[in-house]
N, C-alpha and C positions, 0 to 999 in steps of 0.2 A: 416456660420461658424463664421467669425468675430460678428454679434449681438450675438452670445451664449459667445464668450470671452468678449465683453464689458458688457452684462448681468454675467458672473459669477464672473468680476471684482467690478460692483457695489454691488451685494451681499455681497462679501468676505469683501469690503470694511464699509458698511453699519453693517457686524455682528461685525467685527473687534471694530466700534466704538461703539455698544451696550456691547460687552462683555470687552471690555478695560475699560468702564468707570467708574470713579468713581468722587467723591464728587468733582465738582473744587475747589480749592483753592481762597479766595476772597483774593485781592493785595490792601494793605493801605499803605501809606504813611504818618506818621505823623514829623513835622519839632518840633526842641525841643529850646530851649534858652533863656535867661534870661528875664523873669521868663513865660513862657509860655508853652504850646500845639498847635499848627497849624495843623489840625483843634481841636477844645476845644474839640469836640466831636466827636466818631468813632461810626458807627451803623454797624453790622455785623448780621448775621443771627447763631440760637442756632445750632448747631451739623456739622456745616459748618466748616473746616480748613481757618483759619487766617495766611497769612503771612504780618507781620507790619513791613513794614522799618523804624527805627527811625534814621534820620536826625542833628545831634547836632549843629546848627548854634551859639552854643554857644561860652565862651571863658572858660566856666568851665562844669565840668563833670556833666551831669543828670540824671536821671533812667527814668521807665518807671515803675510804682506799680500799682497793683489790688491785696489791702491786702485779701480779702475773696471774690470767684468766683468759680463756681465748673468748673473744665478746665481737658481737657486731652491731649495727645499728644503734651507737652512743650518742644520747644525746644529753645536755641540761640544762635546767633555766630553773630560774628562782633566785631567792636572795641569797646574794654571796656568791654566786655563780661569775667567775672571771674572777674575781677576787684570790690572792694567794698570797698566805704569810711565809712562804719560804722562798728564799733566794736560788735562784736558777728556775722557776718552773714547778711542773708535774707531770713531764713530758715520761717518766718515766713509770708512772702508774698506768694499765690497762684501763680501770676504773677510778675518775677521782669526781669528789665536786664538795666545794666548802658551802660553808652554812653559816651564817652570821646570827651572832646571838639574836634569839629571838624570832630570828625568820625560819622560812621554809623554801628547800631543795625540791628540783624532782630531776632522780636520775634516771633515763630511759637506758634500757638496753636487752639485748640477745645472746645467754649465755648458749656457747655453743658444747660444752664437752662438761659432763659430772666429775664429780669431785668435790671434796672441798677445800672452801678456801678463807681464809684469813682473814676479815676487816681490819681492819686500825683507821686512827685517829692519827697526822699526820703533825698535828700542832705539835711543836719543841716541848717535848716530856708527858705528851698525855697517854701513849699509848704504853711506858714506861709506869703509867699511873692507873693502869690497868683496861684503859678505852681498846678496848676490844672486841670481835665478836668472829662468826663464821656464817660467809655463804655457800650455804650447802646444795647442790646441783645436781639432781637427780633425772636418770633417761625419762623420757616423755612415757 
């Protein structure tokens, strides 16, 4: 009796985890501040959910930009999120989310197609000052 209860529990447990699952989440970390990315480059896999912590060890506010990326499921929260030093918006970035000195970003998101692609810093002259980096997108 007891082998059929610890057999019906490795079962239940075993389909539990077949039927529960879905895509995990890949966890970055990038460190942001004058004038940089730590690390310069992120590599993430295409249709996979990203969550990026950004880090601001700055003393002034940064972003995080992928002006052109096909992406789904965007989201962000953290400090400096809503927040925007430039005039008109960021309606035109695929990916954006600022960072206020000192705080932390998290940007969700679902790169759908490989390639790479370009980060910047959107603040007046920072990416001019070298805030740069690349996300690179590679098939599942």
């Amino acid at each position: 009796m007891l082998y059929k209860k610890i057999m019906i529990s490795v079962f239940a447990f075993l389909l539990s985890a077949c039927v529960g699952s879905s895509k995990p989440s890949v966890e970055v970390t990038l460190t942001v501040n004058e004038f940089s990315y730590n690390p310069p480059a992120i590599t993430v896999s295409a249709g996979l959910p990203v969550e990026l912590t950004i880090k601001n060890d700055g003393q002034v506010e940064h972003d995080f930009v992928v002006e052109k990326i096909d992406v789904s499921s965007v989201s962000a929260e953290g400090a400096g999120v809503g927040e925007n030093h430039m005039a008109g918006g960021h309606s035109e970035y695929d990916l954006h989310v600022s960072t206020s000195a000192g705080g932390t970003s998290i940007l969700k998101f679902t790169a759908n197609e490989p390639g790479t692609y370009k980060i910047l810093c959107s603040v007046e002259g920072h990416e001019e000052a070298g805030m740069i980096g690349e996300l690179i997108v590679v098939s599942e």
